[in-house]
Backbone as CSV, one residue per row, in Angstrom:
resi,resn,N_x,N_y,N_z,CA_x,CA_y,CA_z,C_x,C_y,C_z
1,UNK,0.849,-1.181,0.000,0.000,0.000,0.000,0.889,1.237,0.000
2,UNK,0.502,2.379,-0.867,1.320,3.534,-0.708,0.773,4.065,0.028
3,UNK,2.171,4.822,0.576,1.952,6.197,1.874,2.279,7.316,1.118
4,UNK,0.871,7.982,1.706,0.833,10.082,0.937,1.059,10.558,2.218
5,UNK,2.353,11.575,2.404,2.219,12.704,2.835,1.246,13.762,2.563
6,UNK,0.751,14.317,3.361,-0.172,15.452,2.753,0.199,16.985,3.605
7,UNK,0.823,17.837,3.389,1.198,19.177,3.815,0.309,20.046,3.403
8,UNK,0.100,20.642,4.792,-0.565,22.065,5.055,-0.203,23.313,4.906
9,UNK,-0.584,24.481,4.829,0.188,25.618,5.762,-1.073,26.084,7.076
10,UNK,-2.274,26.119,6.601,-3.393,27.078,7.382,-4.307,25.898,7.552
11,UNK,-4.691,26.107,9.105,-5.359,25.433,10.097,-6.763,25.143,8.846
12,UNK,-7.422,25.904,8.023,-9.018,25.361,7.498,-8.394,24.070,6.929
13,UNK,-7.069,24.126,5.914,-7.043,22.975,4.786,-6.809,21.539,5.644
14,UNK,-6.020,21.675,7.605,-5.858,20.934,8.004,-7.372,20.159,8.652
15,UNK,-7.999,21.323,8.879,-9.231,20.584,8.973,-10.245,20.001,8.515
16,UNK,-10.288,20.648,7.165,-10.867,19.606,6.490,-10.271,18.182,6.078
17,UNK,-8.954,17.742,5.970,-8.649,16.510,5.884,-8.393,15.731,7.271
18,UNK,-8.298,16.514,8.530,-8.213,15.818,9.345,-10.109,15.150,9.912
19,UNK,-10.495,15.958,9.104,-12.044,15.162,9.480,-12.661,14.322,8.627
20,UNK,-11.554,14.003,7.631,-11.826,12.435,6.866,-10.770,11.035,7.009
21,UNK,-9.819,11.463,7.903,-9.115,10.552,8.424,-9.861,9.301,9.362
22,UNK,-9.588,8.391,9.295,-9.724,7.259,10.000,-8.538,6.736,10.803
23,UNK,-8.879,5.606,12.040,-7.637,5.715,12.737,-6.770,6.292,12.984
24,UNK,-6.265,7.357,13.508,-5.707,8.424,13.826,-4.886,8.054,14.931
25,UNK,-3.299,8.420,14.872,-2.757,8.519,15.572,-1.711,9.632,15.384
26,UNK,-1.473,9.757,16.423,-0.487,11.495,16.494,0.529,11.171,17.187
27,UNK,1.994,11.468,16.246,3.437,11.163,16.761,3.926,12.807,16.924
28,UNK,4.062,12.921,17.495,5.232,14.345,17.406,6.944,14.632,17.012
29,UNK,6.889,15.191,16.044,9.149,15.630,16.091,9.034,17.021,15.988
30,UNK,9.860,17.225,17.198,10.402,18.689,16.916,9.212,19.340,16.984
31,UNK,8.690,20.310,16.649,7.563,20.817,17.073,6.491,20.215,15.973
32,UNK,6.667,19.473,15.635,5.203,19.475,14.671,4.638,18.223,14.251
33,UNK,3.263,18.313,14.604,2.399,17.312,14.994,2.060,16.365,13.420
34,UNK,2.459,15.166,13.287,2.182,14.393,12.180,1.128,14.054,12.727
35,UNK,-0.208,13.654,11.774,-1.471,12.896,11.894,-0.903,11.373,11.298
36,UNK,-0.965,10.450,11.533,-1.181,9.154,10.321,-2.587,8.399,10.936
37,UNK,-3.432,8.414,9.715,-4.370,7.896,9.298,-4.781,7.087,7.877
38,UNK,-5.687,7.100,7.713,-6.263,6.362,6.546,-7.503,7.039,5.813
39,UNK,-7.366,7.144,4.727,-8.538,8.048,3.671,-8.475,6.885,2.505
40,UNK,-9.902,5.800,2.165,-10.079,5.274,1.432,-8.788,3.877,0.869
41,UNK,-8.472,3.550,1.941,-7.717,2.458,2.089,-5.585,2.874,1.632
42,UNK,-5.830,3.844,1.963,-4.675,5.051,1.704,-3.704,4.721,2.757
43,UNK,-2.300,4.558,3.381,-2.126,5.289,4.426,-1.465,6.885,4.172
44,UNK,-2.125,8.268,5.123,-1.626,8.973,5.073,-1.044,9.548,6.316
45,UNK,-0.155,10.695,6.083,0.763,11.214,6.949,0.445,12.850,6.965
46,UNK,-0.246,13.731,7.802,-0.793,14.934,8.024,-0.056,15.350,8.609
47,UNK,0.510,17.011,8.333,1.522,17.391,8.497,0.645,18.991,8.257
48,UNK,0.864,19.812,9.606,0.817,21.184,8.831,2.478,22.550,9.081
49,UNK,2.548,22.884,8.061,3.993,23.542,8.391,4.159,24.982,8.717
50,UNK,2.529,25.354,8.740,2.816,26.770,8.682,2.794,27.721,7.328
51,UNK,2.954,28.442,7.014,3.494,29.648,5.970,4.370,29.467,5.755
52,UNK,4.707,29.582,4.136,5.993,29.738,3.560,6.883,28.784,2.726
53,UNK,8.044,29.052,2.389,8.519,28.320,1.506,9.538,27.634,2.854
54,UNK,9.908,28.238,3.465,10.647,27.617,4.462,10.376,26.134,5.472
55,UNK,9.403,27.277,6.057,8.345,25.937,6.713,7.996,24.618,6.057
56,UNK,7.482,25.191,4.673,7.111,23.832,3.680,9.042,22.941,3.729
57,UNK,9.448,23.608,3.531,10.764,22.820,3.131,11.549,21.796,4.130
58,UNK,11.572,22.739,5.439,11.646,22.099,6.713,10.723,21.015,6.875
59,UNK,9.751,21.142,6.477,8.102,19.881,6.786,8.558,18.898,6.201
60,UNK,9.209,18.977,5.113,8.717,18.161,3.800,10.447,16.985,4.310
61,UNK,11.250,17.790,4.356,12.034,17.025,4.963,12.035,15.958,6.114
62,UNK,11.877,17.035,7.397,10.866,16.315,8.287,10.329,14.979,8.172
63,UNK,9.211,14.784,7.140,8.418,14.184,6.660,9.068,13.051,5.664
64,UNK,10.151,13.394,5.197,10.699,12.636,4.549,11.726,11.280,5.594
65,UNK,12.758,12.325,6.461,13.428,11.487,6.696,12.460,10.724,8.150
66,UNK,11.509,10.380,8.450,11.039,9.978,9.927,9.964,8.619,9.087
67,UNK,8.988,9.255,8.029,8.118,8.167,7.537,8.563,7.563,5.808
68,UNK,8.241,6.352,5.706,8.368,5.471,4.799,7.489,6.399,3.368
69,UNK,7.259,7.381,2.904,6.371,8.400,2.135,6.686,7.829,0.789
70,UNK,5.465,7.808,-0.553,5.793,7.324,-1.585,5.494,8.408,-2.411
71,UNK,4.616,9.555,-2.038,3.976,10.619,-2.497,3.831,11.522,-1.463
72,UNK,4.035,12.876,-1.776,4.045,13.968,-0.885,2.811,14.694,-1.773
73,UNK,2.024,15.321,-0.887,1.044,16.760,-1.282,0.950,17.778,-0.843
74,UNK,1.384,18.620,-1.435,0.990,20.217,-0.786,-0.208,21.050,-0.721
75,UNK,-0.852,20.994,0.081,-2.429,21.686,-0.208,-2.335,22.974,0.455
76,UNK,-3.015,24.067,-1.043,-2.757,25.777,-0.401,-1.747,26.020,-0.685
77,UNK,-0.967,25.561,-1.693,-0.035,26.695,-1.953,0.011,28.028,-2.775
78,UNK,-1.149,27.909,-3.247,-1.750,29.005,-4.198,-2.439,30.023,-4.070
79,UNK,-2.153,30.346,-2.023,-3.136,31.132,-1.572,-3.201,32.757,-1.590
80,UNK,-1.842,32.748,-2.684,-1.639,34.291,-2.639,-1.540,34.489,-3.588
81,UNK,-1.798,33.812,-4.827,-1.678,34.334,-6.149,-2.949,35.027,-6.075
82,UNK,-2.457,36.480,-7.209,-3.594,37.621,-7.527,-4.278,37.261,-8.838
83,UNK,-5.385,37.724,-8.431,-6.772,37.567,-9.545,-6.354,38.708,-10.964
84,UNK,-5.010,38.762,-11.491,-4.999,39.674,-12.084,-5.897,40.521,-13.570
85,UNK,-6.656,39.816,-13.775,-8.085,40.338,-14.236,-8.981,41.326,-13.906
86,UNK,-8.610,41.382,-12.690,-9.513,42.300,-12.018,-9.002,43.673,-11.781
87,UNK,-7.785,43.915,-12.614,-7.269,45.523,-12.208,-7.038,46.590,-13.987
Protein backbone atom coordinates (compact mmCIF):
# COMPACT_ATOMS: atom_id res chain seq x y z
CA UNK A 1 0.00 0.00 0.00
CA UNK A 2 1.32 3.53 -0.71
CA UNK A 3 1.95 6.20 1.87
CA UNK A 4 0.83 10.08 0.94
CA UNK A 5 2.22 12.70 2.83
CA UNK A 6 -0.17 15.45 2.75
CA UNK A 7 1.20 19.18 3.81
CA UNK A 8 -0.57 22.07 5.05
CA UNK A 9 0.19 25.62 5.76
CA UNK A 10 -3.39 27.08 7.38
CA UNK A 11 -5.36 25.43 10.10
CA UNK A 12 -9.02 25.36 7.50
CA UNK A 13 -7.04 22.97 4.79
CA UNK A 14 -5.86 20.93 8.00
CA UNK A 15 -9.23 20.58 8.97
CA UNK A 16 -10.87 19.61 6.49
CA UNK A 17 -8.65 16.51 5.88
CA UNK A 18 -8.21 15.82 9.34
CA UNK A 19 -12.04 15.16 9.48
CA UNK A 20 -11.83 12.43 6.87
CA UNK A 21 -9.11 10.55 8.42
CA UNK A 22 -9.72 7.26 10.00
CA UNK A 23 -7.64 5.72 12.74
CA UNK A 24 -5.71 8.42 13.83
CA UNK A 25 -2.76 8.52 15.57
CA UNK A 26 -0.49 11.49 16.49
CA UNK A 27 3.44 11.16 16.76
CA UNK A 28 5.23 14.35 17.41
CA UNK A 29 9.15 15.63 16.09
CA UNK A 30 10.40 18.69 16.92
CA UNK A 31 7.56 20.82 17.07
CA UNK A 32 5.20 19.47 14.67
CA UNK A 33 2.40 17.31 14.99
CA UNK A 34 2.18 14.39 12.18
CA UNK A 35 -1.47 12.90 11.89
CA UNK A 36 -1.18 9.15 10.32
CA UNK A 37 -4.37 7.90 9.30
CA UNK A 38 -6.26 6.36 6.55
CA UNK A 39 -8.54 8.05 3.67
CA UNK A 40 -10.08 5.27 1.43
CA UNK A 41 -7.72 2.46 2.09
CA UNK A 42 -4.67 5.05 1.70
CA UNK A 43 -2.13 5.29 4.43
CA UNK A 44 -1.63 8.97 5.07
CA UNK A 45 0.76 11.21 6.95
CA UNK A 46 -0.79 14.93 8.02
CA UNK A 47 1.52 17.39 8.50
CA UNK A 48 0.82 21.18 8.83
CA UNK A 49 3.99 23.54 8.39
CA UNK A 50 2.82 26.77 8.68
CA UNK A 51 3.49 29.65 5.97
CA UNK A 52 5.99 29.74 3.56
CA UNK A 53 8.52 28.32 1.51
CA UNK A 54 10.65 27.62 4.46
CA UNK A 55 8.34 25.94 6.71
CA UNK A 56 7.11 23.83 3.68
CA UNK A 57 10.76 22.82 3.13
CA UNK A 58 11.65 22.10 6.71
CA UNK A 59 8.10 19.88 6.79
CA UNK A 60 8.72 18.16 3.80
CA UNK A 61 12.03 17.02 4.96
CA UNK A 62 10.87 16.31 8.29
CA UNK A 63 8.42 14.18 6.66
CA UNK A 64 10.70 12.64 4.55
CA UNK A 65 13.43 11.49 6.70
CA UNK A 66 11.04 9.98 9.93
CA UNK A 67 8.12 8.17 7.54
CA UNK A 68 8.37 5.47 4.80
CA UNK A 69 6.37 8.40 2.13
CA UNK A 70 5.79 7.32 -1.59
CA UNK A 71 3.98 10.62 -2.50
CA UNK A 72 4.05 13.97 -0.89
CA UNK A 73 1.04 16.76 -1.28
CA UNK A 74 0.99 20.22 -0.79
CA UNK A 75 -2.43 21.69 -0.21
CA UNK A 76 -2.76 25.78 -0.40
CA UNK A 77 -0.04 26.70 -1.95
CA UNK A 78 -1.75 29.01 -4.20
CA UNK A 79 -3.14 31.13 -1.57
CA UNK A 80 -1.64 34.29 -2.64
CA UNK A 81 -1.68 34.33 -6.15
CA UNK A 82 -3.59 37.62 -7.53
CA UNK A 83 -6.77 37.57 -9.55
CA UNK A 84 -5.00 39.67 -12.08
CA UNK A 85 -8.09 40.34 -14.24
CA UNK A 86 -9.51 42.30 -12.02
CA UNK A 87 -7.27 45.52 -12.21
Amino acid sequence: MNNFGIIVAENEEYKAIIDVLEKINIKKIYDLEFVLGIINNVNIVLVKSGVGKVNAARTTQILIDNFDIDFILNVGSAGSINDRSEE
